[in-house]
N, C-alpha and C positions, 0 to 999 in steps of 0.2 A: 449385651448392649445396655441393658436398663440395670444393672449391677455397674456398670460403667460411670453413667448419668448420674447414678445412685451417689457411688461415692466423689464423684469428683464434683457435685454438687455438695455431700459433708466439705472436703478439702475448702472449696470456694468461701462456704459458712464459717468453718475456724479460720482461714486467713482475713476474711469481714470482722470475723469479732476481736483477732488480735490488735488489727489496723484502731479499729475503734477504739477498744481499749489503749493501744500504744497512743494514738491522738488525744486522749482524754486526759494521760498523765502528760504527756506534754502541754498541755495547755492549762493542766493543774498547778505545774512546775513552772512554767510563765506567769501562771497569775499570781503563786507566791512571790516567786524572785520580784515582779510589779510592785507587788503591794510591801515587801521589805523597803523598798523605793521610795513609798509614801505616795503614790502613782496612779491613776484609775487605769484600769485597763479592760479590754475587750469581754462582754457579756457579765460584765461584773452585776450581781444583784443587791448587794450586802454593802454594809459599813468597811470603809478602810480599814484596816489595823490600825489599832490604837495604838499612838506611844507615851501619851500622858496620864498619867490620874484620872483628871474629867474625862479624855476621853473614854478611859475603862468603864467609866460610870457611865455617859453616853451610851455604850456600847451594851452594857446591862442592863440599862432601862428601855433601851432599844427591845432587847428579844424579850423583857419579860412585858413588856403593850404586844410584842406579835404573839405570846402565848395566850394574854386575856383577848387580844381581837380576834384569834383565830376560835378560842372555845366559845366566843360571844355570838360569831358568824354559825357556828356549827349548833348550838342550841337554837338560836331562830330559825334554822333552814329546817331543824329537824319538824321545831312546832308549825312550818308552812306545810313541811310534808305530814301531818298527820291530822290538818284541820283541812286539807285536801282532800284527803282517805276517809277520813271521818263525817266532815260535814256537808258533803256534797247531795248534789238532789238525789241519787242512784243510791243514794247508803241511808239518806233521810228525806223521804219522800213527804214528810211531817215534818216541818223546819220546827225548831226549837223558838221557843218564846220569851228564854232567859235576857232577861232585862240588862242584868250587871250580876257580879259577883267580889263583895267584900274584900275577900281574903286575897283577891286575887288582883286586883285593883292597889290595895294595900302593898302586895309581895312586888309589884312591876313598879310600884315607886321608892319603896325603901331600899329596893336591891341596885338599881343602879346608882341611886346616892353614895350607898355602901362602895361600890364598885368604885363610883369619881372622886370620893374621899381616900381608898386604898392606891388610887394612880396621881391624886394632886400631892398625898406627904413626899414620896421618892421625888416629887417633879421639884416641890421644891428646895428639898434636899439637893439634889442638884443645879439647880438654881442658885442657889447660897454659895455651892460650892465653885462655881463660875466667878461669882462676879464679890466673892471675900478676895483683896487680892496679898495674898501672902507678901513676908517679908520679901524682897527682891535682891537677888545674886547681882542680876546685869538689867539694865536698862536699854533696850532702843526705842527710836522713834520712827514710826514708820508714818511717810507722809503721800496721799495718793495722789496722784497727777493726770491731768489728761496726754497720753496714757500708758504709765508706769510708776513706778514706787522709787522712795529718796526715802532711804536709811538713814538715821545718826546714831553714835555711840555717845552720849554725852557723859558716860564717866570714865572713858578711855580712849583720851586725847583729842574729845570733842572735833570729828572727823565727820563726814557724811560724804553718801557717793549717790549716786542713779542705780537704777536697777532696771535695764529694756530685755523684753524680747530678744531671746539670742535665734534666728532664723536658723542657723546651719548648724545648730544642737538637734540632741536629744536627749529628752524625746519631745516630740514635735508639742510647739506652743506652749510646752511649760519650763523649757529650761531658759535659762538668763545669762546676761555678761557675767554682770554681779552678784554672787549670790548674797543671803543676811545669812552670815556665820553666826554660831552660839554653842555655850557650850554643853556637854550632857553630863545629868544630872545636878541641872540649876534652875534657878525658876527665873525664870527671864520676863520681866515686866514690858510690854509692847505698848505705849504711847503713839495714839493713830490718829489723824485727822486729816484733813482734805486739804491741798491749795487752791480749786477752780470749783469741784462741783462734788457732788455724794458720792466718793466710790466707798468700797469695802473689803475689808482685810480679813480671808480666810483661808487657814489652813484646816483641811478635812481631818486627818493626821494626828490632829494637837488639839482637835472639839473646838475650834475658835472660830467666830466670826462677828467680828464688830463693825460697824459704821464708822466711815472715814468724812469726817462732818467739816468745812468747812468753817473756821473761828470757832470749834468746840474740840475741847479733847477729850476722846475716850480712853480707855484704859481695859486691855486685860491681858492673860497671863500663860504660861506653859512652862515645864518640866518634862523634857524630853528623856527618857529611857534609855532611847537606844539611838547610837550615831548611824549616819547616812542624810539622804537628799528627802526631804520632802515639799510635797510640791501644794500648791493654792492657787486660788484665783480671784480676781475684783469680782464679787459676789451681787455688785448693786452696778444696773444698768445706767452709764455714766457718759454714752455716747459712741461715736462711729467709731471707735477702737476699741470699744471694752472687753471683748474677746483677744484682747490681745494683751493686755499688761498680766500677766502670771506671778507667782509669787515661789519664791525659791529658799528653802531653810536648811543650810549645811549646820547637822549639829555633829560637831569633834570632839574629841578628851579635852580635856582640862590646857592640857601639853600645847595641843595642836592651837588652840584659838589664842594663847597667849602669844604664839609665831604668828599665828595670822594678823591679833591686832600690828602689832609689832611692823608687819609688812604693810600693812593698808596705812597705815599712818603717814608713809613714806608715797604709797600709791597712790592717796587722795587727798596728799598735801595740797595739789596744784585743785583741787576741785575749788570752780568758784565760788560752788554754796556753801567753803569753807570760809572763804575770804568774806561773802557775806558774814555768816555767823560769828566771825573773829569782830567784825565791824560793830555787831549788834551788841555783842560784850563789852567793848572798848567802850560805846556811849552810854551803857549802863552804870 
């Protein structure tokens, strides 16, 4: 009976640990297929995958501050534990008298200067390389609303549409009617500012996120890798919707966006904020 228990307590054990393991690559295999998406998804701890430039550099200067933070946290923890062990009344019943020490006073200053000068050159290495905005392939203009986003193409047929909330997509709260098409492997120049109030234009995806201001134009940039959906969001707290305008970036071949312009020109003839903007050229 207890050779019984025995083993069908192993059996129980290895079908516990298959289960687990089976659950873990599933969920492995979900988080990739997610994040090919451009997607956040469930217990995610890390950086989206990169499909830009800047963001690969994001993304490297990302783990290499979690290697210096994490050997910064482990050298102080080790000196709490050993001025613990060392200096306590039961190990030094005769406390020590030392005043200061030199060397040592010296070494706790110059070493994290050393340290914030080898993490400020990369920062602003990348830094530079954010907001240098290279020649540009395609231009949009992405304008934030209370609460969603108006695209324009102004060098291919000066067109512009809305961009809401699509409710009975997927996946939930970040997909849209409209998406902003572009093409891959172009550096696509984004022109962003506000009509009502501060919102903010960013894709996690593409390292981007600027301020949607209101009578000021910002400006910045991406080069997309790899085609698919990627997904953003109004990043600056803009009012009782701002949870809700999401931000939507179908990037396709070369092929595919020249059909697309081609279609939308046709689809967003009738947009009024086109008939504005034809208005606004005629009086200029």
């Amino acid at each position: 009976m207890k050779m019984s228990m025995g083993q069908s307590g192993r059996r129980f054990g290895r079908r516990f640990l298959g289960l687990a393991f089976g659950g873990a690559a599933l969920a492995a295999s979900g988080a990739v297929s997610a994040e090919e998406l451009g997607q956040p998804h469930p217990w995610a701890y890390g950086l989206q995958t990169g499909v830009t430039p800047v963001m690969e550099s994001v993304a490297r200067m990302h783990s290499g501050l979690l290697v210096v933070i994490t050997l910064i946290t482990l050298f102080v923890t080790g000196l709490l534990i050993v001025a613990m062990l060392r200096f306590n009344a039961r190990s030094n019943p005769v406390p020590s008298k030392t005043t200061h020490n030199t060397m040592i006073e010296v070494a706790w200053t110059i070493i994290p200067v050393l340290i914030l000068v080898g993490i400020a050159v990369p920062s602003f290495r990348l830094l530079f390389e954010q907001l240098d905005l290279p020649k540009a392939d395609l231009t949009v203009k992405a304008v934030g609303k209370q609460w969603y986003w108006s695209y324009a193409y102004p060098d291919n047929g000066k067109f512009e549409f809305d961009s809401l909330m699509a409710h009975e997509k997927q996946p939930r709260m970040l997909a849209v009617d409209n998406e902003l098409v572009v093409p891959v492997n172009k550096i696509v120049r984004v022109q962003v500012t506000g009509a009502d109030v501060i919102h903010s234009f960013g894709v996690p995806a593409f390292g981007i996120k600027v301020d949607a201001i209101p009578g000021r134009l910002n400006e910045t940039w991406f080069k997309a890798t790899k085609t698919g959906v990627f997904y953003g969001q109004c990043s600056e707290l803009c009012g009782r919707d701002h949870a809700f305008m999401p931000i939507a970036v179908r990037v396709v071949s070369e092929q595919d966006f020249a059909a697309w312009i081609e279609t939308a020109k046709k689809k967003f003839a009738s947009n009024p904020a086109n008939a504005v903007a034809s208005a606004a050229d005629v009086m200029r």
